[in-house]
C-alpha positions as CSV (number, residue, x, y, z in Angstrom):
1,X,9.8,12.7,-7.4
2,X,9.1,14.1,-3.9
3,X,5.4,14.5,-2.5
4,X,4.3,16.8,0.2
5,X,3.2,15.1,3.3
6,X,-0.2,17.3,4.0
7,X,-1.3,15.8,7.3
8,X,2.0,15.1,9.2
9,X,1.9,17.8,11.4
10,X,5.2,17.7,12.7
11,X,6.6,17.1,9.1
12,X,8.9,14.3,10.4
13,X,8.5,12.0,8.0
14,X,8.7,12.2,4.0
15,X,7.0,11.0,1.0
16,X,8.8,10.3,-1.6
17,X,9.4,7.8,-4.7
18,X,11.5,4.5,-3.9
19,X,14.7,3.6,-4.2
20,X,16.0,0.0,-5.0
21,X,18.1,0.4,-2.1
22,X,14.7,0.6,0.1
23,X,13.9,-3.3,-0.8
24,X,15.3,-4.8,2.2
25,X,13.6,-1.9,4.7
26,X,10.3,-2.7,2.9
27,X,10.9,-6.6,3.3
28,X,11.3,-6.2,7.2
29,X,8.1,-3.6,7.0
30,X,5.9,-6.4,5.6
31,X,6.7,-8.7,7.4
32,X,6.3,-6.8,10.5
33,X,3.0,-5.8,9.7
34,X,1.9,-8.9,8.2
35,X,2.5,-10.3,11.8
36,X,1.1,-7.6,13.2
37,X,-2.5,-6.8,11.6
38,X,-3.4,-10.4,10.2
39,X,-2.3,-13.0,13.6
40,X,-5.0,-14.8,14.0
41,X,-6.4,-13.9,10.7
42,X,-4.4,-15.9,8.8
43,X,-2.3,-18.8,9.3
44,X,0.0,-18.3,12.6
45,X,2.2,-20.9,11.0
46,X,2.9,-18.5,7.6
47,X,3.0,-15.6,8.9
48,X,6.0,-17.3,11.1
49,X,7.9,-18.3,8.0
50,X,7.8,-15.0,6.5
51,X,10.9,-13.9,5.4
52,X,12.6,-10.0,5.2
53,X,14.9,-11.5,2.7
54,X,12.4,-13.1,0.6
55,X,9.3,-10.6,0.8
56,X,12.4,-7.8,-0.2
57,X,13.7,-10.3,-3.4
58,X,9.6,-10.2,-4.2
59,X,9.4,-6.4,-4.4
60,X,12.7,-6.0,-6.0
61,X,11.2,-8.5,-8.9
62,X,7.7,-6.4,-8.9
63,X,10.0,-3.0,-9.0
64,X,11.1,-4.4,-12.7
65,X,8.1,-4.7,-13.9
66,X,6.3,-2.3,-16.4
67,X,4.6,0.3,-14.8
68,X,4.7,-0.2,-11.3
69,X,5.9,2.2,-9.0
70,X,7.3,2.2,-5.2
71,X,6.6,5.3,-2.7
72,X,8.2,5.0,0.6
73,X,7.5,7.2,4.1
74,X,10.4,7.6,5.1
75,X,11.4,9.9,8.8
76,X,13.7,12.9,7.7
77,X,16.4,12.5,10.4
78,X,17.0,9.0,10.4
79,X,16.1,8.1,6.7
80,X,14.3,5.1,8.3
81,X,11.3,3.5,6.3
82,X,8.1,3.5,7.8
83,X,5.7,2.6,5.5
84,X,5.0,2.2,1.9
85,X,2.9,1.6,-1.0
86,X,3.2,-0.2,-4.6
87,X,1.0,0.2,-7.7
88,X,0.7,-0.2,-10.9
89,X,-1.6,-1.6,-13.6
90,X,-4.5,-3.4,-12.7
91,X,-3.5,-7.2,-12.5
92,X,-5.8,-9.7,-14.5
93,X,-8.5,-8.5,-16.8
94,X,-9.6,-5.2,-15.6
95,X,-10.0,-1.6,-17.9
96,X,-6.8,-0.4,-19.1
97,X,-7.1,3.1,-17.4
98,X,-7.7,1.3,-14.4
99,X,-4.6,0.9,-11.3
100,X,-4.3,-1.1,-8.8
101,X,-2.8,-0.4,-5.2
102,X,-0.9,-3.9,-4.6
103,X,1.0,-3.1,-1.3
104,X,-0.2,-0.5,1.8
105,X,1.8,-0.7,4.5
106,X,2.6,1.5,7.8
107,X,5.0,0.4,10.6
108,X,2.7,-0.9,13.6
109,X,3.7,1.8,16.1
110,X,3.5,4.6,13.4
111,X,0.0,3.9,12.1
112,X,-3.2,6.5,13.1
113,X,-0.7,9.4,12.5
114,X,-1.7,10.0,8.6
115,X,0.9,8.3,7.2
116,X,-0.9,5.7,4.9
117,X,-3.4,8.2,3.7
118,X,-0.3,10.5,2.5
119,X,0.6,7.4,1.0
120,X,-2.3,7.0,-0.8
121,X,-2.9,10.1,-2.2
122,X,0.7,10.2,-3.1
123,X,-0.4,7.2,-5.5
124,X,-3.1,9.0,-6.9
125,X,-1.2,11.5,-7.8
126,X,1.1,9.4,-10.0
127,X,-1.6,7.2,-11.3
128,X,-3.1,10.3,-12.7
129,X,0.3,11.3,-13.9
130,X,0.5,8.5,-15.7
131,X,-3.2,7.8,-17.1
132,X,-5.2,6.3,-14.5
133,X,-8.4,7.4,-14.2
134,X,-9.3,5.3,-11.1
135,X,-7.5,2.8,-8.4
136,X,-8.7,-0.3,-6.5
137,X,-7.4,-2.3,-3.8
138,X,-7.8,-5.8,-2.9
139,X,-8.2,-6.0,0.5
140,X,-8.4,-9.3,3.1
141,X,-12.2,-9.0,4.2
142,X,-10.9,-9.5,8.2
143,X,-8.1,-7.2,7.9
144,X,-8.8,-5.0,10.8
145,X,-7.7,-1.8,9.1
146,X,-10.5,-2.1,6.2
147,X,-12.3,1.0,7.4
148,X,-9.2,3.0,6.2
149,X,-10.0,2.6,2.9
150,X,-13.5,4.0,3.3
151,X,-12.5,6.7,5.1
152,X,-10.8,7.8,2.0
153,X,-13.8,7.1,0.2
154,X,-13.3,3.7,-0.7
155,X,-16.0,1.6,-2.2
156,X,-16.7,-2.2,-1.9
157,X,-17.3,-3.6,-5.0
158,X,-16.7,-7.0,-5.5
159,X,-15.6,-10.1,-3.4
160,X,-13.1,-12.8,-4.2
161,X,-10.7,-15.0,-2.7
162,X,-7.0,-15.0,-2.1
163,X,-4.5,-17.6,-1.7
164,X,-2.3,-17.0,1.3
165,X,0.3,-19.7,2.0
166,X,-2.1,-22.5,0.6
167,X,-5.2,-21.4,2.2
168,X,-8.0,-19.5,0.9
169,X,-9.3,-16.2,2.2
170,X,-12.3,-14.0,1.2
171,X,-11.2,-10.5,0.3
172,X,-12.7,-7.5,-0.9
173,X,-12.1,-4.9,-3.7
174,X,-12.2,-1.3,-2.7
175,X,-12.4,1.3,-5.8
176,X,-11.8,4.6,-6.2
177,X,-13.4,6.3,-9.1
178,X,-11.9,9.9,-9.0
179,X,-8.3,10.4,-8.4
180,X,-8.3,14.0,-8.5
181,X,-10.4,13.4,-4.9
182,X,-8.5,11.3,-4.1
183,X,-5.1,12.9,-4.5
184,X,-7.0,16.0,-2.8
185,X,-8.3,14.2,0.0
186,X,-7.7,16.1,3.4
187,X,-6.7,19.1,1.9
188,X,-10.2,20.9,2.0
């Protein structure tokens, strides 16, 4: 399945659903970002040790699982990934129409350009498609890109903590409660 970047002005990069051959691209992209957004947030010694190999062996395990799904930005020409999302059902004990955005990420010099709100409206559209009714995120309460989420109409709900390379972290759940506004988002 294909989605229609909306914002992209120049229409140079592409939504669309991922392929198992995108693991390793997506591995580098986390870890890129990771180093990017969170040094200083989190552990400068983790975020070190982070591996493309291993972060691409963990979405390749989380692409076999039920439910989940993998959309990728991808620039036309050179088929090059530049950001991407994972979703699925909500993990733990949350309503069964409920999904959860596990993974938003956008290449550090690509961000600001629309990219991860295509990408999230592209997940809203296949939540819906399959059921959903609404969509949270859990998001790291320093993460300097939180206010992304609210733009989109985001709301904080609830606060927990995370365990990131044996350290604990306070995060923050952001819900959407209508997807169709979501997946519309933009467009008006």
């Amino acid at each position: 399945m294909r989605y229609d970047s909306r914002m992209l002005a120049d229409n140079r990069i592409e939504i669309r659903q991922g392929w198992t051959g995108d693991v390793f691209a997506i591995g580098r992209l986390v870890v890129e970002t990771w180093q990017s957004a969170f040094r200083g947030i989190l552990d400068d010694e983790y975020l070190d040790r982070m591996s493309p190999a291993e972060q691409a062996v963990r979405h390749m395990g989380r692409r076999s699982s039920p439910g989940v799904g993998h959309i990728v930005a991808a620039e036309r020409q050179s088929r090059e990934i530049v950001g991407f999302a994972n979703f699925g059902p909500a993990r733990g004990r949350a309503p069964y129409k409920l999904h959860e955005l596990y993974a938003l990420y956008v290449r550090p010099d690509f961000q600001g350009k629309g990219i991860g709100a295509d990408l999230v409206r592209a997940v809203a559209q296949r939540s819906m498609e399959t059921g959903a009714a609404s969509l949270f995120a859990w998001v790291l309460a320093a993460n300097p890109n939180r206010a992304f989420y609210e733009r989109l109409g985001a709301v904080p709900t609830q606060h927990g903590m995370v365990s990131v390379g044996g350290k604990s972290y306070p995060q923050i759940a952001y819900v959407w409660n209508d997807l169709a506004v979501l997946a519309n988002r933009g467009e008006e």
